[in-house]
C-alpha positions as CSV (number, residue, x, y, z in Angstrom):
1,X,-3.2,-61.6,64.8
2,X,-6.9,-62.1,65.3
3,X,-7.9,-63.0,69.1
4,X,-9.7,-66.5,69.4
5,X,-13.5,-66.4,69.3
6,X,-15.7,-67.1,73.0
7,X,-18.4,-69.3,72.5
8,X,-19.9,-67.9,75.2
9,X,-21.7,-64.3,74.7
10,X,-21.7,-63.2,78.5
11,X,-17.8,-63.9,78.5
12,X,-17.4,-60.7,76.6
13,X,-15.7,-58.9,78.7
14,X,-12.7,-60.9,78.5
15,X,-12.1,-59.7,75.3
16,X,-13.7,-62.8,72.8
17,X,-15.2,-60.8,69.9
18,X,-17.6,-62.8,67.4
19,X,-16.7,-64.7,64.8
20,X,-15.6,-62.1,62.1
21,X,-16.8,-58.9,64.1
22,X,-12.9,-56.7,63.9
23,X,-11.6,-56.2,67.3
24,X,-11.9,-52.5,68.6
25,X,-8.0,-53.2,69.6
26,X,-6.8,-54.2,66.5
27,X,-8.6,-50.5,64.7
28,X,-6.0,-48.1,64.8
29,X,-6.9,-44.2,66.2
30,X,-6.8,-42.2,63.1
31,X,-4.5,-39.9,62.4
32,X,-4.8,-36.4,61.7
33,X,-3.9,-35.5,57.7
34,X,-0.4,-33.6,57.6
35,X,-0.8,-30.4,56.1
36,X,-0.6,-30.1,52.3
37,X,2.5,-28.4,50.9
38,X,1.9,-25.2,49.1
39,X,4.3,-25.0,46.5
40,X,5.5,-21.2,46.0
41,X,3.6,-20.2,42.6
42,X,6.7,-20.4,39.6
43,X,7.4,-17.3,37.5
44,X,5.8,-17.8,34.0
45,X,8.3,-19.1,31.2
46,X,9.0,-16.0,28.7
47,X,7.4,-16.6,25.4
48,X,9.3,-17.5,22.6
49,X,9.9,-14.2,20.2
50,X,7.7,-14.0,17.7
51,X,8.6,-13.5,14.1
52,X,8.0,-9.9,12.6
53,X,5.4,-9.8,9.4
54,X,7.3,-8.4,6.4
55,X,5.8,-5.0,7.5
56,X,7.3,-4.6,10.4
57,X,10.5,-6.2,9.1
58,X,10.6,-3.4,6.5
59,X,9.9,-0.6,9.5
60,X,12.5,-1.9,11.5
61,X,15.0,-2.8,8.4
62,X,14.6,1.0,7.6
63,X,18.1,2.6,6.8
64,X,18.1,3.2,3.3
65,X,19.4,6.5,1.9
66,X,16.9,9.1,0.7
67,X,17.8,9.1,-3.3
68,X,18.5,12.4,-4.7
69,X,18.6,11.2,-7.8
70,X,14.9,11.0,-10.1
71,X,15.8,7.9,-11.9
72,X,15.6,5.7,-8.9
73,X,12.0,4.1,-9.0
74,X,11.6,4.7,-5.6
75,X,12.6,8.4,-5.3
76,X,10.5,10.7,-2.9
77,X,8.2,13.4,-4.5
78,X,5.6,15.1,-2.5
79,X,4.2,18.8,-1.3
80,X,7.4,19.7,0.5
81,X,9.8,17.4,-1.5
82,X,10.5,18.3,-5.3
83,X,11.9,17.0,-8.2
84,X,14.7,19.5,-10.0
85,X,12.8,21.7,-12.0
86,X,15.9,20.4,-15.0
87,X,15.0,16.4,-14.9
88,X,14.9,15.3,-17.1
89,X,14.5,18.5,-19.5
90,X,15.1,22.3,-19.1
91,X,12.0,23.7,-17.1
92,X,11.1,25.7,-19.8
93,X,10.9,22.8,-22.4
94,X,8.0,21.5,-23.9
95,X,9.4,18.6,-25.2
96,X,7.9,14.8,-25.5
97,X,9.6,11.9,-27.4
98,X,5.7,12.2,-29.0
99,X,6.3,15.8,-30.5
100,X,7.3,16.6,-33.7
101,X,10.6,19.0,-32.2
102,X,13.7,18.3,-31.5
103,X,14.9,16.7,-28.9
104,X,16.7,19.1,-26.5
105,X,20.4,18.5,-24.8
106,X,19.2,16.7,-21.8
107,X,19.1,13.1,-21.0
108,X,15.9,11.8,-22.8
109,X,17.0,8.6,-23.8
110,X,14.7,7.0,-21.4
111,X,11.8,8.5,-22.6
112,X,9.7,6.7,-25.0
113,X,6.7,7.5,-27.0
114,X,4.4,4.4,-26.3
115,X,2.2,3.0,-29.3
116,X,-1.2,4.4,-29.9
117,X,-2.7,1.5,-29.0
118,X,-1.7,2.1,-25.5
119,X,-2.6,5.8,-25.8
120,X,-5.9,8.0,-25.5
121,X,-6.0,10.5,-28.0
122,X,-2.9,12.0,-28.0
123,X,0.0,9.8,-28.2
124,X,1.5,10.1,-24.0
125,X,5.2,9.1,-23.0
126,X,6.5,7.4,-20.5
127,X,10.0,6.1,-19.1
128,X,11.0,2.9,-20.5
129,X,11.5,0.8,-17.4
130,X,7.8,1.9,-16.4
131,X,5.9,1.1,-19.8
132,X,7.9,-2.3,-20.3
133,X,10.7,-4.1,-18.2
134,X,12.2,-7.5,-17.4
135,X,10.6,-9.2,-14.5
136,X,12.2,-10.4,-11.7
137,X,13.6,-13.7,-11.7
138,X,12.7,-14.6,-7.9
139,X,9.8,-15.1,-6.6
140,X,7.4,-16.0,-9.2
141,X,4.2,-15.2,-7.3
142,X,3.2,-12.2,-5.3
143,X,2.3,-12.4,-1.2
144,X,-1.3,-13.4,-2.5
145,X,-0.2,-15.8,-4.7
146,X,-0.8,-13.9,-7.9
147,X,1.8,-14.8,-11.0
148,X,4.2,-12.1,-11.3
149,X,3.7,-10.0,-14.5
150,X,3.0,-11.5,-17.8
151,X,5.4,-13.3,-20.2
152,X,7.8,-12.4,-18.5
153,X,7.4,-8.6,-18.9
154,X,5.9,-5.9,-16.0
155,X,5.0,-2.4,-16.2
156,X,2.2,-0.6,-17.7
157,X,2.1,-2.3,-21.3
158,X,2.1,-5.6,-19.4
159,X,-1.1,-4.2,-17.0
160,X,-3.0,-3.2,-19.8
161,X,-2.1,-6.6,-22.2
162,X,-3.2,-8.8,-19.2
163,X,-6.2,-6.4,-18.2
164,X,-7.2,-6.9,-21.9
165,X,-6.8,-10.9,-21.7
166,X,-9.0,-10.8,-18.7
167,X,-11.9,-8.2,-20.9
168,X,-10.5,-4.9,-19.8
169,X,-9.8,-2.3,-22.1
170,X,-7.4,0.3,-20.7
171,X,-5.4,3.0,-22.2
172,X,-3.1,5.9,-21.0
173,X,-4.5,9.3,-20.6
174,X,-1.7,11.3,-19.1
175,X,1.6,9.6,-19.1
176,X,5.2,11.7,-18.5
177,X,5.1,15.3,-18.2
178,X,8.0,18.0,-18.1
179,X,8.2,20.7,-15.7
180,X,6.7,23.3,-18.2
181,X,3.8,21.3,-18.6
182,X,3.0,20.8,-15.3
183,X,2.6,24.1,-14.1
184,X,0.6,24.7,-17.1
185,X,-1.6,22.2,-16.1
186,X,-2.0,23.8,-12.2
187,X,-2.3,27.4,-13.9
188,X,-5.4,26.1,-15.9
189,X,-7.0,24.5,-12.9
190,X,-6.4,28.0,-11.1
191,X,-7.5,30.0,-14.1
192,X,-10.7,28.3,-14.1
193,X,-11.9,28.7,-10.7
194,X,-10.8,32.6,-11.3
195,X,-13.4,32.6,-13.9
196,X,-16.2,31.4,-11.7
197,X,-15.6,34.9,-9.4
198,X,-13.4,32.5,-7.0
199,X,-10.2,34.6,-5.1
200,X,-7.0,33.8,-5.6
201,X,-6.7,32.2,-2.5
202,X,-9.2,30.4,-2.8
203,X,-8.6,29.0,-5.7
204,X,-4.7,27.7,-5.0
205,X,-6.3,26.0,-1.6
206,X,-8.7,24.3,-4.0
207,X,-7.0,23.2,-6.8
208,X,-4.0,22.4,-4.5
209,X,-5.9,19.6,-2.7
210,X,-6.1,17.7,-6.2
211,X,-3.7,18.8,-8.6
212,X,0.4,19.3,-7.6
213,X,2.5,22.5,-8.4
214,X,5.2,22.1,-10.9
215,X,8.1,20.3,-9.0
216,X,6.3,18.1,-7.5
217,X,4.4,16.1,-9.9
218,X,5.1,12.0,-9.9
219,X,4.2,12.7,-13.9
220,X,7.6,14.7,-14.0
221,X,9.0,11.3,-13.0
222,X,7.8,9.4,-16.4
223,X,6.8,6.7,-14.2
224,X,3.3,7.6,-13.4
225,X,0.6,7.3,-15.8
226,X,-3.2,8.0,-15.8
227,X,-5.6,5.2,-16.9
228,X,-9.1,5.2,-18.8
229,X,-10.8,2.2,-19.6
230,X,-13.8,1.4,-22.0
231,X,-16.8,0.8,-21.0
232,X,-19.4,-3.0,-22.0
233,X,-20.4,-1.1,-24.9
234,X,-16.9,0.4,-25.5
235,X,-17.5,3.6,-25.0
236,X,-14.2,5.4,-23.1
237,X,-15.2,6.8,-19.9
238,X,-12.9,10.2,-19.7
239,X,-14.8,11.7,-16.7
240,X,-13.4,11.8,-12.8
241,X,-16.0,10.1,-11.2
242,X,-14.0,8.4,-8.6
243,X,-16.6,6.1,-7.3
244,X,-17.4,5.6,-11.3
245,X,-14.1,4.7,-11.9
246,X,-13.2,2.8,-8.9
247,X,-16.2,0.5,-9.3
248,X,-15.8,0.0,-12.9
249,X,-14.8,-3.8,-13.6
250,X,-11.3,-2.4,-15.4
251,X,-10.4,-0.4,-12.5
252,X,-11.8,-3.5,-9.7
253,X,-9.2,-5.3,-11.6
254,X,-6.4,-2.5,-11.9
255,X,-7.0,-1.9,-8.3
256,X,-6.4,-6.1,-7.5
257,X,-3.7,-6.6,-9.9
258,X,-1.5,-3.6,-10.2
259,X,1.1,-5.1,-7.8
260,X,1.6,-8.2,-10.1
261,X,3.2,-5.5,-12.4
262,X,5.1,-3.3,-10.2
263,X,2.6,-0.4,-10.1
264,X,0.5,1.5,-7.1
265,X,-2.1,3.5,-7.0
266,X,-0.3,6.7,-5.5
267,X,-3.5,8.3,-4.2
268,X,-6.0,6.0,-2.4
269,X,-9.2,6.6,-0.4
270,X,-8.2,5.9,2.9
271,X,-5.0,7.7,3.0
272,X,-6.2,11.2,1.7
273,X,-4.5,13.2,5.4
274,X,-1.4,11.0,5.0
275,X,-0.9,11.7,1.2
276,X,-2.7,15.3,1.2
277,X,-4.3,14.9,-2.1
278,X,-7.5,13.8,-2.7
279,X,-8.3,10.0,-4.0
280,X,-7.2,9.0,-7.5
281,X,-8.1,5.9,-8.1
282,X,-6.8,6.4,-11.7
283,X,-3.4,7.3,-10.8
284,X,-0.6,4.9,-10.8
285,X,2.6,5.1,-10.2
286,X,5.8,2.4,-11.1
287,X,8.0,1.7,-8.8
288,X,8.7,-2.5,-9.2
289,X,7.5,-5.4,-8.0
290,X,9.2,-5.5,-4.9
291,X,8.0,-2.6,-3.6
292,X,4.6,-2.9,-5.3
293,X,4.1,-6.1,-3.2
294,X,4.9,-4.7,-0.5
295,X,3.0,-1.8,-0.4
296,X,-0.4,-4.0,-1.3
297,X,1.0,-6.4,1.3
298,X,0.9,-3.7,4.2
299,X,-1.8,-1.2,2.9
300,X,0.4,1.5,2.5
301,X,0.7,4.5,0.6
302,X,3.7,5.3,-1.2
303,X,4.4,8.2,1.5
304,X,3.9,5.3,4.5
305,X,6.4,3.0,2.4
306,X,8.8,5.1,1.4
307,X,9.2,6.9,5.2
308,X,9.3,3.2,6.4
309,X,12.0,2.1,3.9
310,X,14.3,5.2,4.6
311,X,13.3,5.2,8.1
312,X,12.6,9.1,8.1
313,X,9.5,10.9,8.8
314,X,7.6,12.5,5.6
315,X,6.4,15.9,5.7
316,X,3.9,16.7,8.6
317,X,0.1,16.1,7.2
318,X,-1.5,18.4,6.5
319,X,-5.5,18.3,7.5
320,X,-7.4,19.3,4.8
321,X,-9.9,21.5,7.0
322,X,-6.7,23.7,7.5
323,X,-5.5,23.4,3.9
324,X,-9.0,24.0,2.2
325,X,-11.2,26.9,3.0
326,X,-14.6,26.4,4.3
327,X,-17.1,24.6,1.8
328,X,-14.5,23.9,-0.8
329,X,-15.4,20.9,-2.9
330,X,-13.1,18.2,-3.6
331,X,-13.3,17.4,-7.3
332,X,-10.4,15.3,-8.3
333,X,-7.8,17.2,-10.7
334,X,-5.3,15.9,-13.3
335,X,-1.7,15.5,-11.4
């Protein structure tokens, strides 16, 4: 309630206040502000899980059985882990489903002698599943999106038909090769740097670091297969230039492509402690889609997939420095 107003000024101290002036009574004291309450801090919420890339899945998924057997795709061939010196003929055979002899009491069957077409110089073999298969039904498309195959078909034959749709003209150098022929092929490396005055020991270390001892060749497995391609003028490069070869339009599109078909390159550039062989960017290896796609998926080596997938450790690298002796070049061998 307001108090009335004085119309007399010197009557203020009987408590008339001017017309509209608020009455010092009627302004309450202020009051001190209550203390604000400090809430006690709240433990974060934990984060949702997060879903595992196909890599990881695969790492963790790991509990496959190492196959003993060399006609699974996927089976495990390296310095320390051979194939049996009898798959998938006698080691002291020479035969190929491409030679003129007969064919000895050993499963062969698989073993085909692929059209010349497909072949540089001399006619190669390869196992049929790698040089032509069915491919999968499901998916269609590879992680990057790439259509899966050609008509239908994967494998080598399908590579090099689709390489030669896109203007690439590839054919197969070194294809399937038996026990015998292997260590042939390591003897002659040997013999060679012999003949330059090299030792002995030196030599193995050397040729060792590009070229694999009988037993433990993928080419044993008839799934592996060595590629040339023509040249603009076409002209067939046969030389082991790796840089040549690897930035070669044919082998660009090998090296962007290959998974679409089920094949790898065994050997790359990054990878040469892991895999202890030099870089081969002509090498490939089959070992289906699946596990092509993967392996391009993840950047991995067919050592880093295949310890992944049976969830063991390979073979402890071995660096090269320790491997190689001192000022040993690196020129890439035939596998």
């Amino acid at each position: 309630m307001r108090r009335a107003w004085c119309p007399l000024a010197s009557l203020w101290w009987l408590g008339c206040s001017a017309p509209g002036a608020p009455s010092a009574a009627a302004t309450p004291a202020p009051r001190e502000a209550a203390p604000a309450t400090v809430e006690a801090p709240r433990e974060a919420a934990p984060a949702p899980p997060q879903p595992l890339d196909a890599c990881e899945e695969a790492r963790r998924a790991a509990s496959a059985p190492r196959p003993t057997d060399p006609d699974d795709l996927l089976f495990h061939v390296n310095r320390a882990r051979a194939i049996p010196a009898e798959y998938p003929v006698s080691s002291t055979s020479i035969w190929s489903p491409c030679a003129p002899t007969p064919a000895p009491a050993k499963r062969t069957d698989d073993l085909v002698c692929i059209p010349a077409r497909y072949s540089y110089r001399n006619r190669e073999a390869l196992r049929s599943v790698a040089f032509e298969s069915d491919a999968p039904s499901s998916p269609s498309l590879t992680h990057d999106g790439l259509p899966v195959g050609r008509a239908g078909k994967v494998g080598f034959k399908a590579l090099m038909d689709d390489a030669a749709a896109a203007g690439h003209t590839l054919t197969v150098r070194s294809g399937f090769r038996a026990y015998t022929m292997q260590s042939a092929t390591f003897s002659g490396w040997v013999a060679a740097e012999l003949a330059q005055g090299r030792s002995r020991e030196y030599a193995l270390r050397k040729v060792s670091a590009s070229s694999a001892r009988a037993g433990h060749s993928e080419h044993q497995l008839g799934t592996t297969a060595d590629l040339v391609f023509a040249r603009a003028n076409g002209a067939v490069y046969d030389g082991w230039a790796q840089e040549t070869i690897a930035e070669s339009p044919a082998m660009t599109w090998v090296a962007a492509n290959a998974h679409r078909f089920g094949l790898v390159m065994s050997y790359d550039k990054d990878h040469e402690a892991i895999t202890e062989y030099v870089w081969e960017p002509w090498h490939y290896r089959f070992v289906g889609v699946a596990a092509a796609d993967l392996m391009k998926r993840c950047g991995w080596t067919t050592e880093q997939y295949l310890d992944a997938r049976y969830g063991e450790d390979g073979p402890s690298p071995v660096k090269r420095a320790r491997r190689e002796p001192a000022g040993a070049d690196h020129s890439p061998r035939v596998h």
